[in-house]
C-alpha positions in Angstrom: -8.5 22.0 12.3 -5.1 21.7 14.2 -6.0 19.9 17.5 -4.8 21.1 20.7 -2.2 19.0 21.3 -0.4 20.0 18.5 -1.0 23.7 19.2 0.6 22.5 22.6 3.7 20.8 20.3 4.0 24.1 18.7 4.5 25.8 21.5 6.2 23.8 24.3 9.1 22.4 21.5 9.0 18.1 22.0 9.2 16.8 25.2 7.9 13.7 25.0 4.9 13.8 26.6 3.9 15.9 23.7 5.2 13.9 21.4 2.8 10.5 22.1 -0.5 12.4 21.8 0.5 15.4 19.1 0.3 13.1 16.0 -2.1 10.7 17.1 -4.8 10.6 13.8 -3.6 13.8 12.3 -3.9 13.8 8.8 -1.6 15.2 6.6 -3.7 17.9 5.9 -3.4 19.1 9.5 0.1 18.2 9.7 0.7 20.8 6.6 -1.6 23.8 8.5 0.5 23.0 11.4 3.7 23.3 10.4 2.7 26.7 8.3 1.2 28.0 11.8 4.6 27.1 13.2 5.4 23.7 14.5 8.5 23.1 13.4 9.5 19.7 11.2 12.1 18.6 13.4 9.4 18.6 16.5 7.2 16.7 14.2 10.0 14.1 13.3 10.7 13.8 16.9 6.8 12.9 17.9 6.8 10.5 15.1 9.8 8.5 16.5 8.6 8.6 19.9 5.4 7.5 18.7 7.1 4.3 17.1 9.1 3.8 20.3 6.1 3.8 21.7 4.3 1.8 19.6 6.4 -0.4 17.3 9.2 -1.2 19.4 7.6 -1.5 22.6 3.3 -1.5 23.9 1.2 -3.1 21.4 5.0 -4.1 19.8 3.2 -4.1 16.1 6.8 -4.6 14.3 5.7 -2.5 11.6 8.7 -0.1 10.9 11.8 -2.0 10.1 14.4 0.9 9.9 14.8 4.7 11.0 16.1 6.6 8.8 19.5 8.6 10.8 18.4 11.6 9.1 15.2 12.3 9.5 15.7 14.9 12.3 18.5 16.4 9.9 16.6 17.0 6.9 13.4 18.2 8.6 16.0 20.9 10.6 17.2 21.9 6.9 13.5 21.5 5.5 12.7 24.1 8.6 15.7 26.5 7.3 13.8 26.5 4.1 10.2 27.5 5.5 11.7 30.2 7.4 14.0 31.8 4.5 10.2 31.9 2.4 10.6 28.5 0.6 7.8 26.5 0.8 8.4 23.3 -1.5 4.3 22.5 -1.0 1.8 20.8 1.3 4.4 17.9 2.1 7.0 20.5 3.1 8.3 19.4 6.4 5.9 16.0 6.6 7.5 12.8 7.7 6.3 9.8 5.9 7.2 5.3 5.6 8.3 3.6 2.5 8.1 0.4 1.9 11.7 -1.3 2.4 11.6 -2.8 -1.3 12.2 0.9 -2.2 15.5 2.2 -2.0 16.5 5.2 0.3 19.7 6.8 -0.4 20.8 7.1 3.7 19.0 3.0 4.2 19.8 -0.6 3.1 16.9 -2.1 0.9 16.4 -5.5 2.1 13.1 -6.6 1.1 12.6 -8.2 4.0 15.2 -10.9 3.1 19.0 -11.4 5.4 20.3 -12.0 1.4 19.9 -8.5 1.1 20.7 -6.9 4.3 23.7 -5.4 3.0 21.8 -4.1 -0.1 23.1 -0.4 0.7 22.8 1.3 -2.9 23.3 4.9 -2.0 19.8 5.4 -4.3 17.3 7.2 -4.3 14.5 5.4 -6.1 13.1 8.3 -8.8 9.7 7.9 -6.7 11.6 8.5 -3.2 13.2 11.4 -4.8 10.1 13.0 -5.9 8.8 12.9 -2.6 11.9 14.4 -1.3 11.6 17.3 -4.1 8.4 17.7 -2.7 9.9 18.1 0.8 8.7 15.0 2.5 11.0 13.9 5.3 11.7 10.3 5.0 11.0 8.9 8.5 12.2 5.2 7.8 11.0 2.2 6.5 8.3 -0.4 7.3 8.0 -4.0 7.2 6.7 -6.3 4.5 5.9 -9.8 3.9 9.4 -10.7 2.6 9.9 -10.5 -1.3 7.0 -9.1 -1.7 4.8 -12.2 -0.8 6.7 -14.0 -3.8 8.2 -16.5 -2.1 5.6 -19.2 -1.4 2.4 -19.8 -2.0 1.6 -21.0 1.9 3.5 -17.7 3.1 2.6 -15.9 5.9 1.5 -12.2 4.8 3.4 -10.1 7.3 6.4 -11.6 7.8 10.2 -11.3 6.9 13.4 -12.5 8.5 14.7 -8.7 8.8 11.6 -7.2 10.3 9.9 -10.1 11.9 5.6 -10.2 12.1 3.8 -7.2 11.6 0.6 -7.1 13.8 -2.6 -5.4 13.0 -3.2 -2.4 15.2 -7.1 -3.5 15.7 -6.7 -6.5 16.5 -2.8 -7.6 17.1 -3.6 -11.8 16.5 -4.5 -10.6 13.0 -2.9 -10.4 9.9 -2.1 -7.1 8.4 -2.2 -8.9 5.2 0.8 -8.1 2.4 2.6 -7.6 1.3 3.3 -3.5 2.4 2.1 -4.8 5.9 4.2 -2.9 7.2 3.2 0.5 5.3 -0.1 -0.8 6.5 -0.2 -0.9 10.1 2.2 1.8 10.6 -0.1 4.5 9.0 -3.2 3.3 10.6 -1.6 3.7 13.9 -0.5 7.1 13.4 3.8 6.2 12.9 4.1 8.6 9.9 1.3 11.1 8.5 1.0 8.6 5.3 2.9 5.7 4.1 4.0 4.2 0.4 3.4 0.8 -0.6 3.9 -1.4 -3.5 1.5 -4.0 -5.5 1.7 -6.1 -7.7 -1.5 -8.3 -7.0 -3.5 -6.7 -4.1 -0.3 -5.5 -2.1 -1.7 -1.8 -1.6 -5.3 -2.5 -1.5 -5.4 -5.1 0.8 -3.4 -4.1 3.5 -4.9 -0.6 3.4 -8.3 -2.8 3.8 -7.5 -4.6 6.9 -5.8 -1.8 8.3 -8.4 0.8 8.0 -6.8 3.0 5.6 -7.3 4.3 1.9 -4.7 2.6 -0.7 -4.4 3.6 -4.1 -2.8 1.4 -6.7 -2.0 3.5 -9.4 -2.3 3.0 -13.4 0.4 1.0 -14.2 3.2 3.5 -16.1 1.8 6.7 -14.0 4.6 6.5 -11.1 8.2 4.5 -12.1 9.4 1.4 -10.4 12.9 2.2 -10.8 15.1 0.7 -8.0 12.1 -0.8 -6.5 12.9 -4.8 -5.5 10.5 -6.2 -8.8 8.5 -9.1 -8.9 6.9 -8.1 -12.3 7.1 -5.4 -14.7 3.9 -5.9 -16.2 1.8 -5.4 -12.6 4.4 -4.0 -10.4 3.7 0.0 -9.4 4.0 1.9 -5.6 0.8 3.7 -4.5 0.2 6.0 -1.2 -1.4 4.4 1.4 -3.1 6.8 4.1 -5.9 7.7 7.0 -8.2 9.8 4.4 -8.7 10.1 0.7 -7.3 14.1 0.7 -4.3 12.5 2.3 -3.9 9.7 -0.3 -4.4 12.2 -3.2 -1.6 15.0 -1.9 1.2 11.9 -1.9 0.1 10.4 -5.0 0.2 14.1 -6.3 4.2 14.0 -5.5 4.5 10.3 -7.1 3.4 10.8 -10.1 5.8 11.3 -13.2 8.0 10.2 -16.2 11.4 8.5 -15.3 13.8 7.8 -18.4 14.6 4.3 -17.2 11.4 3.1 -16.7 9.4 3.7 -20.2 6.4 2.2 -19.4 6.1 6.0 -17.6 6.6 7.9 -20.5 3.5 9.6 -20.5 3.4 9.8 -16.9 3.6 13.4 -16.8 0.8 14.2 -19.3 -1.3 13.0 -15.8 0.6 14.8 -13.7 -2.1 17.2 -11.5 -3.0 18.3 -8.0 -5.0 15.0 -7.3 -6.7 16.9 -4.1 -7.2 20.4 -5.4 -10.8 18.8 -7.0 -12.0 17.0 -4.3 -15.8 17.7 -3.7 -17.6 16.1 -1.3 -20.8 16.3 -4.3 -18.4 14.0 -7.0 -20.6 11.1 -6.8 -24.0 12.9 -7.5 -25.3 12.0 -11.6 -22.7 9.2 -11.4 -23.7 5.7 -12.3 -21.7 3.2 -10.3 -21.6 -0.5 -11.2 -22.5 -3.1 -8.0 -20.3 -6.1 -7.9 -22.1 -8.2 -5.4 -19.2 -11.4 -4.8 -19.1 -14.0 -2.7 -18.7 -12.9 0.9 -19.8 -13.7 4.5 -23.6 -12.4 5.9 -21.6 -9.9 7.9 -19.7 -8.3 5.6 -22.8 -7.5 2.7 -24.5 -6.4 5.5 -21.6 -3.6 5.6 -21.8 -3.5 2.1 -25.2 -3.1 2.0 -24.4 -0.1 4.4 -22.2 1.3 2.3 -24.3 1.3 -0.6 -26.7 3.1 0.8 -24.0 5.9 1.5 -23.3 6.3 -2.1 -26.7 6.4 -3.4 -27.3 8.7 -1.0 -24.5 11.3 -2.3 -26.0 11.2 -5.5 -24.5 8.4 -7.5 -27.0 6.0 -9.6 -26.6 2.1 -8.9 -26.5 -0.6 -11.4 -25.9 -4.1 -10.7 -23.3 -5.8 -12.8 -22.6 -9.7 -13.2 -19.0 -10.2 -13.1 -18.1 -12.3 -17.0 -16.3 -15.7 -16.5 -12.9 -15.1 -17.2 -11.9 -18.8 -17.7 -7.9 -19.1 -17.2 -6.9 -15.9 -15.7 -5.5 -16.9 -12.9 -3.2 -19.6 -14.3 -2.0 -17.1 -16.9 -1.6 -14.4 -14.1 0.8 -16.6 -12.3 2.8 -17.7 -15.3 3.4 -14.1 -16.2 4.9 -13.3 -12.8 7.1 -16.5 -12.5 8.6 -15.5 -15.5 9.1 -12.0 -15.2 10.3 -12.3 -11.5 13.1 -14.5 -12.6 14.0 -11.8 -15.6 13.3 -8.7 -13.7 15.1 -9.8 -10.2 18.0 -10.9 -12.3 18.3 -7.4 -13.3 18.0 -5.9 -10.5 20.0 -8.0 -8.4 23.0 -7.5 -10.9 22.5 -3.5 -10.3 23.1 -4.3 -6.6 26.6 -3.5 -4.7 29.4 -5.9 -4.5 28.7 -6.2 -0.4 25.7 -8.1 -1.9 26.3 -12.0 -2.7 23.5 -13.5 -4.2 23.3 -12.1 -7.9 21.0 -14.2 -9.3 17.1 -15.7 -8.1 19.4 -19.1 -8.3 21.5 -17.6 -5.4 18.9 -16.5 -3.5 17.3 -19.6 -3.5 20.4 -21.2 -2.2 21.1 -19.1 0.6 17.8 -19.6 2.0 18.8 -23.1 2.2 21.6 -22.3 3.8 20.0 -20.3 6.2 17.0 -22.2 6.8 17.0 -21.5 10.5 16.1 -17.9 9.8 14.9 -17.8 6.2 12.5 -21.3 6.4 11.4 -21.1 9.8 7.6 -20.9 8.6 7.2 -21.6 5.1 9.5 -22.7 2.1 10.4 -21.4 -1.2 8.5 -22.8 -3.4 7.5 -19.9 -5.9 10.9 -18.8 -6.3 11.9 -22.9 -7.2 9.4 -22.7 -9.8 10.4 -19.4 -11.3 13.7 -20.6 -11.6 12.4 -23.3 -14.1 11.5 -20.8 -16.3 12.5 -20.2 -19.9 12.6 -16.4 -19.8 10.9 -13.7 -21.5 11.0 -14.9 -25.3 9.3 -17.7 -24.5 6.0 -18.1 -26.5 4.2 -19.5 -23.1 5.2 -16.7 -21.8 4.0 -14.3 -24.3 0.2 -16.3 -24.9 -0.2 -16.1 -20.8 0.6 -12.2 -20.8 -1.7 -11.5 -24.1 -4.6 -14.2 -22.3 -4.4 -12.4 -19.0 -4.6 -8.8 -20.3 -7.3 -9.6 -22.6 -9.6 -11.7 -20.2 -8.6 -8.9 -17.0 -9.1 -5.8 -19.6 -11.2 -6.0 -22.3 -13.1 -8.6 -21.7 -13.2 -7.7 -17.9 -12.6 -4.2 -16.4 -13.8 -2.3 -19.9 -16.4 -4.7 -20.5 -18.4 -4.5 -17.5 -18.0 -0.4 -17.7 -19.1 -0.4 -21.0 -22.1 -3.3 -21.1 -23.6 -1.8 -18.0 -22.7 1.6 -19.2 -21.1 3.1 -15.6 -17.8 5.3 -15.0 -16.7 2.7 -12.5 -17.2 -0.2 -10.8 -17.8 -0.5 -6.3 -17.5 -3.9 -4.4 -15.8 -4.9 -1.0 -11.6 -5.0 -1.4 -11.3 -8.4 0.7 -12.7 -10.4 3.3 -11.6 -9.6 6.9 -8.5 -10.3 8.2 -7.3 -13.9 9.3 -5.7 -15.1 11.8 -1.9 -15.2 11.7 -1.0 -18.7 11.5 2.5 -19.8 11.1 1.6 -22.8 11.0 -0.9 -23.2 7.8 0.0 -19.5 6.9 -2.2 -17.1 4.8 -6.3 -18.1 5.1 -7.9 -15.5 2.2 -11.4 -15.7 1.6 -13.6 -14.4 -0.8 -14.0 -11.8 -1.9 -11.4 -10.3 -3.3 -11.2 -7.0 -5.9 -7.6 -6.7 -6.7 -6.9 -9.0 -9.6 -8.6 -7.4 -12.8 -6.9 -3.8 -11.9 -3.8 -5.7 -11.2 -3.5 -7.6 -14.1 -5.3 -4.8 -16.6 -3.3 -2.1 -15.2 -5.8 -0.3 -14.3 -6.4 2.2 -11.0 -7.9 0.5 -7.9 -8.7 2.7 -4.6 -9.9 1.1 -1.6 -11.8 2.8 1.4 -12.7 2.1 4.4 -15.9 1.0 5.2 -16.5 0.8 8.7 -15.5 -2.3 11.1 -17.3 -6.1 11.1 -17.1 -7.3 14.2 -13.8 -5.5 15.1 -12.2 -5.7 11.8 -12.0 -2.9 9.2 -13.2 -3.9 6.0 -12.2 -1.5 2.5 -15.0 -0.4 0.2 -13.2 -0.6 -3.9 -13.5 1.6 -6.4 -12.3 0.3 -10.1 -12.2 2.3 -12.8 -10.1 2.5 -16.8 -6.9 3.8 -16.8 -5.5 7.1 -15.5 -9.3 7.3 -13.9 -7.5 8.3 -10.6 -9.2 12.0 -10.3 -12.6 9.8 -10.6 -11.9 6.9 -8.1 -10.5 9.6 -5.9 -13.9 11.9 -6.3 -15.7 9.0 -5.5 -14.0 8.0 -3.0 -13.7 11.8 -1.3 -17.3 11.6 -1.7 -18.3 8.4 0.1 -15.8 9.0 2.5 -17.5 12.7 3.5 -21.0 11.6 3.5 -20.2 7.9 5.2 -17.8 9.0 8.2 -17.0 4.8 8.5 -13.5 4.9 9.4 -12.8 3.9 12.8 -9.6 4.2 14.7 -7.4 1.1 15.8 -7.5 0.0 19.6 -5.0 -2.3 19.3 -6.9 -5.1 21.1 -5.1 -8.4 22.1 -7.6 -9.8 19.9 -11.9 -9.5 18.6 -14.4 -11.9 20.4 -15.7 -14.6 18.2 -18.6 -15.6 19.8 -19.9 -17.8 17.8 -18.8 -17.4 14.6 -16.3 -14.5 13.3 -14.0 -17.3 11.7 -17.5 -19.5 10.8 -18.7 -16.6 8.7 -16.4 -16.6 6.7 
């Protein structure tokens, strides 16, 4: 149901008064049924940029948007001339929504997060922006990221670029928003934009949308393209919608989704094509037998889990613990893979780039952060990107062992094997742990568990959920399944999310008590 203050938008046009409560936790959904009942997109635009006035630039200053887009308000005027001629592009017609800014934006620079690339103006549309622009999605701007994608070091601090600065957690603003679509993160959690797109390649969806209180979706690699997307890696590398509700997450990946030409690992992206919301039944988990992963976590988090367990059984779904294999190696081979195909796959894309941009190779990248250490270094180094550097490149026979390794242990021997062995459609356990402290000092403090690595790797679909809050902090409930399984993981999810009700809005509190022992538990 449209709330009132929207009604109120509708009618009164957008002064900003309006405009700060209108859009505060109103799904996409809503925002569609609103606009058909007559708010306009250009009064929706304009509550959405107040909102991050508000918001982002100034109060709980959560640095999560890192660029408006100078015609937003333009296009949703023209996307309005189309409503009221009789076209209707769909249920994004008129909706403003983030992208990550590793994706390029025709009217936007795509900097990555990264001063090398602040001049990165490509006049592009990346083929998944311009699906959503097909669609009739206004794009708002776009958000903040841990710079490169998290690539960069391995003591980074998730969050943070030298374009965008720190992005905050709206529950808690001393916390990280993890990475590396921070940005997409916080900014949809605290109402910027009615969704968001992210980008993964190792837990970049999932575990923002975790700490953040959102559902994430990191889709089967091949089923949306990473054209003109900043790589790291085109084995693991895909964009996924990142939203306040499951519905919502299904209706933008339902715009995503599709073959591009010059990405052919999508080349039977549009045999999956679908309405990823029109099946959504509150009744999807009941005969369903759901594998338990019970990981390492803190005493306050399984007791969540526990809670959360109980939700599903409860819709119907049948419960079978599974012990995880030992999948001796992955990690090392996981980490090989990306050095080298970062160094490839940057190459490329970095040569693609316009002449206003200097660096053309991961080489000159690395040197101008030098350069500009004052900026670039401030907080942690480059490691990572020294050590892709040392790379061989792609026909390498290390290289080719590691990939082989990692997609056998992460695949067969992992995802498929537990589904099969324990005979389930798909596998549950917590995304992540809670989210840290943001420390420039020691940067990132992960702790177990975490759910993203086997989907990553396998290319497979992961869909977190929220869960409800520990002590403050959201926590995601995961949902793993084999590939193109997104209409399951999405039932499922849509299911648990009905009957559970565990998402909880942001408060943006200075910071959670401890007392005693939030940081000790885990």
């Amino acid at each position: 149901m449209m709330g009132a203050a929207l009604v109120a938008l509708a009618v009164t046009g957008h002064a900003v008064a309006q405009e700060k409560t209108a859009v505060e936790e109103l799904s996409l959904s809503d925002a569609a049924a609103a606009l058909s009942a007559g708010t306009s997109s250009e009064a929706l635009t304009r509550a959405y940029l107040a909102r991050i006035e508000a918001l982002d630039r100034q109060g709980a200053t959560l640095r999560s948007v890192i660029a408006i887009n100078p015609d937003a308000v333009a296009q949703a005027r023209a996307l309005d001339a189309e409503r009221r001629a009789g076209r209707v592009r769909g249920p994004l017609h008129g909706v403003p929504i983030l992208v990550k800014d590793n994706i390029e934006t025709r009217e936007l620079p795509t900097t990555a997060g990264s001063l090398a690339l602040k001049d990165n103006r490509t006049g592009r549309d990346a083929p998944v922006v311009a699906r959503l622009r097909a669609a009739g999605a206004v794009i708002l701007g776009k958000t903040n990221l841990s710079e490169w994608a998290n690539i960069r070091s391995s003591a980074s601090m998730s969050g943070w670029s030298a374009v965008g600065g720190l992005v905050r957690n709206p529950y808690a603003l001393d916390r990280t928003s993890c990475g590396s679509s921070s940005g997409s993160g916080a900014a949809a959690a605290a109402s910027l934009a009615a969704a968001a797109v992210g980008t993964e390649t190792d837990g970049s969806v999932v575990c923002p949308a975790a700490m953040n209180g959102l559902v994430g979706l990191k889709p089967t690699i091949g089923l949306v393209s990473r054209t003109h997307i900043v790589p790291i890696s085109h084995s693991q590398d895909t964009a996924g919608p990142m939203a306040r509700s499951v519905r919502d997450a299904a209706l933008l990946l339902s715009a995503m989704v599709g073959s591009d030409p010059a990405d052919p690992t999508t080349r039977d992206a549009d045999r999956h094509r679908s309405d990823y919301a029109a099946g959504l039944s509150a009744d999807a988990l009941k005969g369903v037998r759901v594998g338990v992963l019970r990981p390492e976590m803190s005493a306050a988090l399984a007791k969540r889990y526990d809670a959360a367990l109980a939700v599903l059984r409860a819709a119907g779904a049948t419960l079978v613990d599974v012990t995880p294999p030992k999948l001796e190696g992955l990690g090392e081979a996981e980490f090989l893979v990306l050095k080298a195909e970062l160094k490839a796959d940057l190459n490329a894309y970095l040569a693609s780039t316009p002449p206003a941009v200097k660096s053309r190779t991961l080489a000159d990248i690395i040197a101008f952060n030098a350069a500009h250490s004052d900026a670039e270094l401030r907080f942690f180094g480059q490691d990572t990107f020294e050590e892709a550097q040392k790379m061989p490149g792609l026909d390498d026979p290390a290289y080719k062992a590691a990939r082989a390794k990692a997609l056998r242990l992460a695949g067969a021997e992992g995802i498929d094997a537990m589904l099969g062995q324990a005979q389930v459609q798909l596998l549950v356990s917590p995304t992540y742990g809670l989210p840290w402290l943001s420390d420039p000092v020691h940067g990132d403090h992960f702790m177990p568990p975490s759910a993203s690595e086997l989907p990553a790797v396998a290319g497979t679909p992961h869909l977190t959920v929220p869960m409800g809050l520990v002590q403050g902090l959201p926590a995601g409930l995961s949902f793993l399944g084999p590939k193109y399984s997104e209409a399951l993981l999405l039932g499922a999810g849509y299911a648990f999310e009905q009957r559970g009700r565990m998402r909880v809005k942001p408060g943006y509190a200075a910071s959670v008590p401890t007392d005693g022992g939030l940081e000790a538990a885990r």
